[in-house]
C-alpha positions in Angstrom: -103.1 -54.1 -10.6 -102.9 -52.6 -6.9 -103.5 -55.7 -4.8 -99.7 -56.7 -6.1 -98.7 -53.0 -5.1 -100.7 -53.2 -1.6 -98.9 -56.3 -1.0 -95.6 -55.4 -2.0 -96.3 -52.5 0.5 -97.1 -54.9 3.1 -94.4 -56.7 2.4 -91.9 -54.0 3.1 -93.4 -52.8 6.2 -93.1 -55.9 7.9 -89.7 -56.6 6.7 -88.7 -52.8 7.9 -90.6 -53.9 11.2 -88.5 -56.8 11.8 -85.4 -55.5 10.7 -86.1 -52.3 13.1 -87.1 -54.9 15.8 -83.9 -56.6 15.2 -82.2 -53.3 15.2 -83.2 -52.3 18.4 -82.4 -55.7 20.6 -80.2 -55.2 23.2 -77.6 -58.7 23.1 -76.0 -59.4 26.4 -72.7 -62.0 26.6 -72.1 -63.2 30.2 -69.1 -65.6 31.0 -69.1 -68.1 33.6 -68.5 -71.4 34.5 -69.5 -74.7 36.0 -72.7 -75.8 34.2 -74.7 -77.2 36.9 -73.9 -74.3 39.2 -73.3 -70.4 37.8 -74.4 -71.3 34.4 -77.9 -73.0 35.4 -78.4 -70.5 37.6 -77.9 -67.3 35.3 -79.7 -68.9 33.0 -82.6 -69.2 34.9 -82.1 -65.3 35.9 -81.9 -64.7 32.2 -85.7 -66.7 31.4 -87.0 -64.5 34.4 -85.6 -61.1 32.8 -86.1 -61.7 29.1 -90.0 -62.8 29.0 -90.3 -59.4 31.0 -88.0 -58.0 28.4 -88.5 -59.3 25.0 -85.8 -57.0 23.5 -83.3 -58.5 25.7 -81.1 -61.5 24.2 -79.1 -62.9 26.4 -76.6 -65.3 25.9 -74.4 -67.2 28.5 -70.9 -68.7 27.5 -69.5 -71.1 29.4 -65.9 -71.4 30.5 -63.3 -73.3 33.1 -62.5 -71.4 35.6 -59.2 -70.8 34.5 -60.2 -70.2 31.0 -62.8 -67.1 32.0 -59.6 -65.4 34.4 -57.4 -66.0 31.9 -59.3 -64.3 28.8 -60.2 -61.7 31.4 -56.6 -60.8 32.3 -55.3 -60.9 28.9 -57.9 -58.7 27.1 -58.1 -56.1 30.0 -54.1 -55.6 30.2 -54.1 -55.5 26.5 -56.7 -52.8 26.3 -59.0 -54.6 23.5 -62.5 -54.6 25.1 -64.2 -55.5 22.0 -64.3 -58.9 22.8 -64.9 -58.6 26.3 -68.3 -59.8 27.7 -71.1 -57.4 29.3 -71.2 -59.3 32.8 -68.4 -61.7 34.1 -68.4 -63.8 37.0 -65.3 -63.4 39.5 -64.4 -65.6 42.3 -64.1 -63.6 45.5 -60.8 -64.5 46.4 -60.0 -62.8 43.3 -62.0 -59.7 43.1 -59.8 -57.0 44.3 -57.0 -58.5 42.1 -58.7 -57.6 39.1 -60.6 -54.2 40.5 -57.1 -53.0 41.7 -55.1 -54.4 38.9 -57.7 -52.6 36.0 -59.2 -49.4 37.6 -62.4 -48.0 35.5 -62.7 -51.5 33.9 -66.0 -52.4 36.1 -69.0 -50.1 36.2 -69.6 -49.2 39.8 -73.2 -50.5 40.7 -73.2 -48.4 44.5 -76.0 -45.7 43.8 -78.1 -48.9 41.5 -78.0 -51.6 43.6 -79.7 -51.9 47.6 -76.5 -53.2 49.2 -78.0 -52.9 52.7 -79.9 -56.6 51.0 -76.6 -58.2 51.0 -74.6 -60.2 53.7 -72.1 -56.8 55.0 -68.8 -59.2 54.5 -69.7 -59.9 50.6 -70.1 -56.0 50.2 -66.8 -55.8 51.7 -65.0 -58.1 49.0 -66.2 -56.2 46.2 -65.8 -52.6 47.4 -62.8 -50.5 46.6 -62.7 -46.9 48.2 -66.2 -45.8 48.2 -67.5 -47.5 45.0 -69.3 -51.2 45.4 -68.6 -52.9 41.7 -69.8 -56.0 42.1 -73.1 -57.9 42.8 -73.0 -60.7 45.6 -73.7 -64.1 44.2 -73.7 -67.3 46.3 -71.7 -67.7 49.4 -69.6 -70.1 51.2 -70.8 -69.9 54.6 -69.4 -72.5 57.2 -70.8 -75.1 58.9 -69.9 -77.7 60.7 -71.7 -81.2 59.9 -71.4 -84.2 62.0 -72.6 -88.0 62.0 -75.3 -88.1 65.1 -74.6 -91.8 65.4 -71.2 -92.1 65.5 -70.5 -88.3 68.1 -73.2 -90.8 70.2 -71.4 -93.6 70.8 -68.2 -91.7 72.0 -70.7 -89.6 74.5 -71.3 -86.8 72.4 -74.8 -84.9 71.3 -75.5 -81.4 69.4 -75.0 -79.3 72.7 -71.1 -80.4 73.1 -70.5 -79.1 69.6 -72.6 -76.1 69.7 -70.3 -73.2 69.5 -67.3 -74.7 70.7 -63.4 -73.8 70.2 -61.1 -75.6 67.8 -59.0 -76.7 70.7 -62.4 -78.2 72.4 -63.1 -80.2 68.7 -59.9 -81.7 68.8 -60.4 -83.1 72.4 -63.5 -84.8 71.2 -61.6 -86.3 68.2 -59.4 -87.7 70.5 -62.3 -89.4 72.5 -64.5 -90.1 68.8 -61.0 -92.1 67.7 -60.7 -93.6 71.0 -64.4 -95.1 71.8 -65.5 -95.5 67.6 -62.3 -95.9 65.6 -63.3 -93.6 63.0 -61.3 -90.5 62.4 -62.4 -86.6 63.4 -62.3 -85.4 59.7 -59.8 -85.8 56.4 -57.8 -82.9 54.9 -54.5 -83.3 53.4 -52.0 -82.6 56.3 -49.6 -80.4 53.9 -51.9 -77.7 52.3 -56.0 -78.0 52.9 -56.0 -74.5 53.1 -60.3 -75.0 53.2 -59.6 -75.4 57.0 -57.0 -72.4 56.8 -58.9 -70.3 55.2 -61.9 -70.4 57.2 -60.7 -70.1 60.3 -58.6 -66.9 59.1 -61.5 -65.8 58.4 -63.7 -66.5 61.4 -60.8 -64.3 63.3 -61.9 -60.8 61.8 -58.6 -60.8 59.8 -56.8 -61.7 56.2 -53.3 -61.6 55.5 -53.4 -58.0 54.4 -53.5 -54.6 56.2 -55.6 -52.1 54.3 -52.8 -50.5 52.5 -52.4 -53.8 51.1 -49.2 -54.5 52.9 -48.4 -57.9 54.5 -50.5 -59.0 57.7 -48.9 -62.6 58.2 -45.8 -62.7 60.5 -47.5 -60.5 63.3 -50.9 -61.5 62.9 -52.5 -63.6 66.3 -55.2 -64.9 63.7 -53.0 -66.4 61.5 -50.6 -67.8 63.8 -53.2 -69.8 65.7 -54.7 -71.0 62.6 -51.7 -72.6 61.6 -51.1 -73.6 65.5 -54.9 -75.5 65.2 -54.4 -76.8 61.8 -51.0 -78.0 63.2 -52.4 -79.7 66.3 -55.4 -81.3 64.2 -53.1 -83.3 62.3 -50.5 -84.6 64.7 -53.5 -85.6 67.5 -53.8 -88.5 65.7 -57.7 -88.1 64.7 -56.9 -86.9 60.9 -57.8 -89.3 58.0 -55.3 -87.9 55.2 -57.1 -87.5 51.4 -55.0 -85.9 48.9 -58.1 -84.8 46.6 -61.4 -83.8 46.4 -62.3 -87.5 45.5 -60.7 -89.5 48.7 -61.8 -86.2 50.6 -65.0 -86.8 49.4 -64.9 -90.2 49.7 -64.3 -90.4 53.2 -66.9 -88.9 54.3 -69.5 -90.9 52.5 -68.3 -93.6 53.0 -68.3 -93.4 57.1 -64.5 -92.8 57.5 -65.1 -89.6 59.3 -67.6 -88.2 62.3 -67.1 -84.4 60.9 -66.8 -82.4 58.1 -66.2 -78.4 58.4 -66.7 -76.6 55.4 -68.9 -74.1 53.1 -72.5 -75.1 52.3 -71.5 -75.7 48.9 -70.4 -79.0 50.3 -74.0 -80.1 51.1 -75.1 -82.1 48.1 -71.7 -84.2 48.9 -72.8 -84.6 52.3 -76.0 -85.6 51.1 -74.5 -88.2 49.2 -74.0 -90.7 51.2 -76.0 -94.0 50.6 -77.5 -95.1 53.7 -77.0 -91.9 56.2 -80.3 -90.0 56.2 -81.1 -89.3 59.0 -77.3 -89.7 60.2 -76.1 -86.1 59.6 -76.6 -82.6 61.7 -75.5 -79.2 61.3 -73.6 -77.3 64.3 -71.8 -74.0 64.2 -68.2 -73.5 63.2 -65.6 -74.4 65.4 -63.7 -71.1 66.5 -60.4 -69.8 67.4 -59.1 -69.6 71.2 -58.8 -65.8 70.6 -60.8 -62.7 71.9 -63.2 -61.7 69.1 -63.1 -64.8 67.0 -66.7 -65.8 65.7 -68.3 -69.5 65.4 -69.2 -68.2 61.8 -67.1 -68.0 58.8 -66.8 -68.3 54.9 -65.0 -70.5 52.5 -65.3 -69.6 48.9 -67.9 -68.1 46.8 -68.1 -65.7 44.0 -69.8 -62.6 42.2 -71.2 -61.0 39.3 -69.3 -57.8 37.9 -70.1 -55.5 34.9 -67.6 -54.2 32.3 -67.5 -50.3 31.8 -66.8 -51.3 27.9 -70.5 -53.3 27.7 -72.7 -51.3 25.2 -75.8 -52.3 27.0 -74.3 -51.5 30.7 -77.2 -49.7 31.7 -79.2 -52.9 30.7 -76.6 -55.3 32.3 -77.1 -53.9 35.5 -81.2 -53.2 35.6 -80.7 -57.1 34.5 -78.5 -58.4 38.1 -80.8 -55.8 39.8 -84.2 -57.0 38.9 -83.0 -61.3 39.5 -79.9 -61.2 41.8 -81.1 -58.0 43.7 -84.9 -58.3 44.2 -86.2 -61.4 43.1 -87.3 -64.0 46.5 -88.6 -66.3 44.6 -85.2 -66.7 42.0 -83.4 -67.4 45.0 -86.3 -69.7 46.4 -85.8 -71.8 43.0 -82.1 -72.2 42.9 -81.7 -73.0 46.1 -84.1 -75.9 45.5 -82.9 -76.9 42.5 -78.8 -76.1 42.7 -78.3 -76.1 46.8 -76.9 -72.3 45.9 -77.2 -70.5 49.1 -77.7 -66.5 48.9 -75.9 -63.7 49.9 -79.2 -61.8 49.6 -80.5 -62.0 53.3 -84.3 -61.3 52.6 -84.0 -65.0 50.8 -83.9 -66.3 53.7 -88.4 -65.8 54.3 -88.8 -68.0 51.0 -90.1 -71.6 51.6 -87.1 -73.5 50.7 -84.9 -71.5 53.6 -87.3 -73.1 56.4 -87.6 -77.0 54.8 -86.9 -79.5 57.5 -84.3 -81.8 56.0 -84.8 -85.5 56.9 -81.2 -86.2 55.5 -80.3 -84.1 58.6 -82.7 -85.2 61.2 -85.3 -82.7 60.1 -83.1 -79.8 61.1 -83.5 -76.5 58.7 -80.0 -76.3 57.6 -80.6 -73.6 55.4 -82.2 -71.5 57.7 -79.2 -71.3 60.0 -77.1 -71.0 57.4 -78.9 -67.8 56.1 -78.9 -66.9 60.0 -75.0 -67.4 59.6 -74.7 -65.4 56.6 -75.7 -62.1 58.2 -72.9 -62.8 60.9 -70.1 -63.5 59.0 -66.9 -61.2 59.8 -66.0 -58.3 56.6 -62.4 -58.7 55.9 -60.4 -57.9 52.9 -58.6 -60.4 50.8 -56.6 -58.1 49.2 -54.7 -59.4 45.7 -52.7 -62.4 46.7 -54.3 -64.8 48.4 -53.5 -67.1 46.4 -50.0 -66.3 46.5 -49.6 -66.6 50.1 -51.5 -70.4 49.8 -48.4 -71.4 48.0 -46.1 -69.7 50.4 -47.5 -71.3 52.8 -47.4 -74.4 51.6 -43.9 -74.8 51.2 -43.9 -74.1 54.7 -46.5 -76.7 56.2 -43.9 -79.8 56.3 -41.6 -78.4 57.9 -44.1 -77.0 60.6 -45.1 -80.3 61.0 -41.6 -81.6 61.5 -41.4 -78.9 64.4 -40.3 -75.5 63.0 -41.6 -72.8 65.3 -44.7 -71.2 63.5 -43.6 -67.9 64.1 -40.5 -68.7 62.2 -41.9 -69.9 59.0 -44.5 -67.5 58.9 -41.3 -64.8 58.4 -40.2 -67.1 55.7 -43.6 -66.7 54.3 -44.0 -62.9 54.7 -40.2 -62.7 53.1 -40.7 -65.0 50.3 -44.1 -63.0 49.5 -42.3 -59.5 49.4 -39.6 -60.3 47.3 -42.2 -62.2 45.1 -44.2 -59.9 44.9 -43.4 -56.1 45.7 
């Protein structure tokens, strides 16, 4: 008559054991998107973290772009938080947008993470005041990669593109079209603000001022961007591709000698059918003005915590202990997704100093982690891509012979009644 009893007590001690278990789990929801990319990656972070913390569940959603900022936008201006996730991942370009737009919405990380880790111009884009909120994911540092064989046979070798000027790159287009036939690079002659962008950027400089105001009319940086990006397209050594696809396109297909762009753009590079071996890595290009850098960014994103998370405290020991201190993470993704860290000590791991025989054995990733380190801190403010489209509507007519100066005050006009 007792075993049943015993039983039964056994019974209900493991049942209160589970349920208690169950209790106590700590679930964390992180939004991002592009599956091969931030979700893979994550989701490795999460494996690494939850078989060291079994009570940890954590579950990653995947979203479009689009989809994630739009959710994010709508729930944080409407004040529900229940539904909000415990981590998001935000595209720099649109960081302060949302940090300035929705004050004490993101848990400040500046006394929890080691910042001093991290590339200084990624610590830059997620800083408002005195409070860092967000922790740097992948970056989009610059490079500039070339086909050995064609630069060759118009003359050309690594040393006559190592830390040159824009104004010097288009002088050797002009000679690569002459003796080859085959175009400098492609970009879409109307708004490829990739090339913009970076070379903004590689000038110390944004389109804002610190008080947020409007940086664009006055600015030297800007102006001789849109002067280079100007004179790139009417020398006569630009391929035009109106997409990613023909942009893409060209270059594997042997249409162009150069590509300038963020490392992301690697695995496109790569490929190619037929060019190992084919392909280097130089510096980027940089402006004809005093302080401008042969380094520069294009892209990239981070990972940011919501104040409203129930398990922030665990959200953020979680991006600490993968994203913040883990070598070997890093090692892994960068072999397995090309992703590139803004965490500098990644940069000793094995994969950071592989010779690459796709690029004639050269360790790409090494100078680009060496690149990393050097890129300048600017802020990109709330509207950049505001003033992308402002632009735009500018670019034929600067073509056609409208004095830059001029349409970047139609620009800076436009912007300030569009926006202020």
């Amino acid at each position: 008559m007792k075993k049943p009893m015993v039983k039964g007590l056994v019974a209900s001690l493991v049942g209160l054991a589970c349920f208690s278990q169950s209790a106590l789990a700590k679930d964390i929801t992180v939004w991002a998107w592009d599956p091969n990319f931030n979700v893979a990656i994550m989701q490795q972070a999460a494996d690494i973290y939850e078989a060291k913390n079994p009570d940890v569940n954590i579950e990653i959603v995947e979203f479009s772009k689009n989809d994630v900022e739009q959710k994010l936008h709508t729930m944080l201006a409407s004040g529900v938080t229940s539904a909000l996730p415990d981590v998001v991942l935000i595209e720099d370009y649109n960081a302060q947008k949302y940090l300035q737009s929705y004050p004490g919405s993101f848990a400040a990380m500046t006394d929890k993470i080691d910042y001093s880790q991290f590339a200084p111009y990624k610590r830059r884009i997620v800083t408002v005041g005195e409070e860092i909120y967000g922790l740097p994911f992948d970056t989009g540092v610059t490079g500039l990669f070339y086909r050995t064989d064609i630069l060759a046979q118009a003359g050309f070798g690594h040393d006559d593109l190592n830390n040159i000027t824009w104004d010097r790159f288009i002088e050797i287009g002009k000679q690569v079209k002459e003796k080859t036939g085959v175009s400098l690079l492609a970009t879409n002659p109307s708004n490829d603000f990739r090339l913009i962008r970076l070379m903004v950027h590689s000038g110390g400089t944004w389109y804002f001022n610190e008080d947020g105001s409007f940086n664009i009319k006055n600015n030297e940086v800007v102006k001789e961007s849109v002067r280079v990006f100007r004179d790139l397209n009417l020398a006569g050594v630009v391929r035009p591709a109106l997409g990613w696809s023909e942009w893409v396109g060209a270059i594997n297909n042997g249409d162009v000698a150069t590509v300038t762009s963020g490392v992301w753009i690697t695995p496109s590079v790569k490929a190619g059918k037929g060019q190992e071996g084919k392909w280097a890595l130089a510096p980027t290009p940089r402006l004809n003005l005093d302080g401008a850098e042969n380094v520069s960014n294009l892209g990239g994103s981070s990972w940011f915590v919501l104040n409203a998370s129930k398990e922030k405290s665990t959200a953020i020991d979680f991006l600490n202990t993968t994203f913040a201190n883990d070598k070997e993470f890093y090692n892994a993704i960068l072999k397995k997704q090309g992703a590139v860290a803004a965490y500098l000590p990644a940069g000793n791991t094995d994969a950071y100093q592989t010779e690459e025989a796709f690029f004639k054995g050269q360790k790409i990733y090494s100078d680009f982690n060496k690149w990393v380190a050097e890129i300048p801190s600017v802020d990109y403010g709330m509207y950049t891509y505001e003033v992308d489209a402002a632009l735009s509507g500018q670019m034929p007519s600067i073509m056609q012979g409208l004095p830059i100066e001029e349409a970047l005050e139609r620009v800076e006009q436009q912007l300030k009644y569009q926006i202020q």
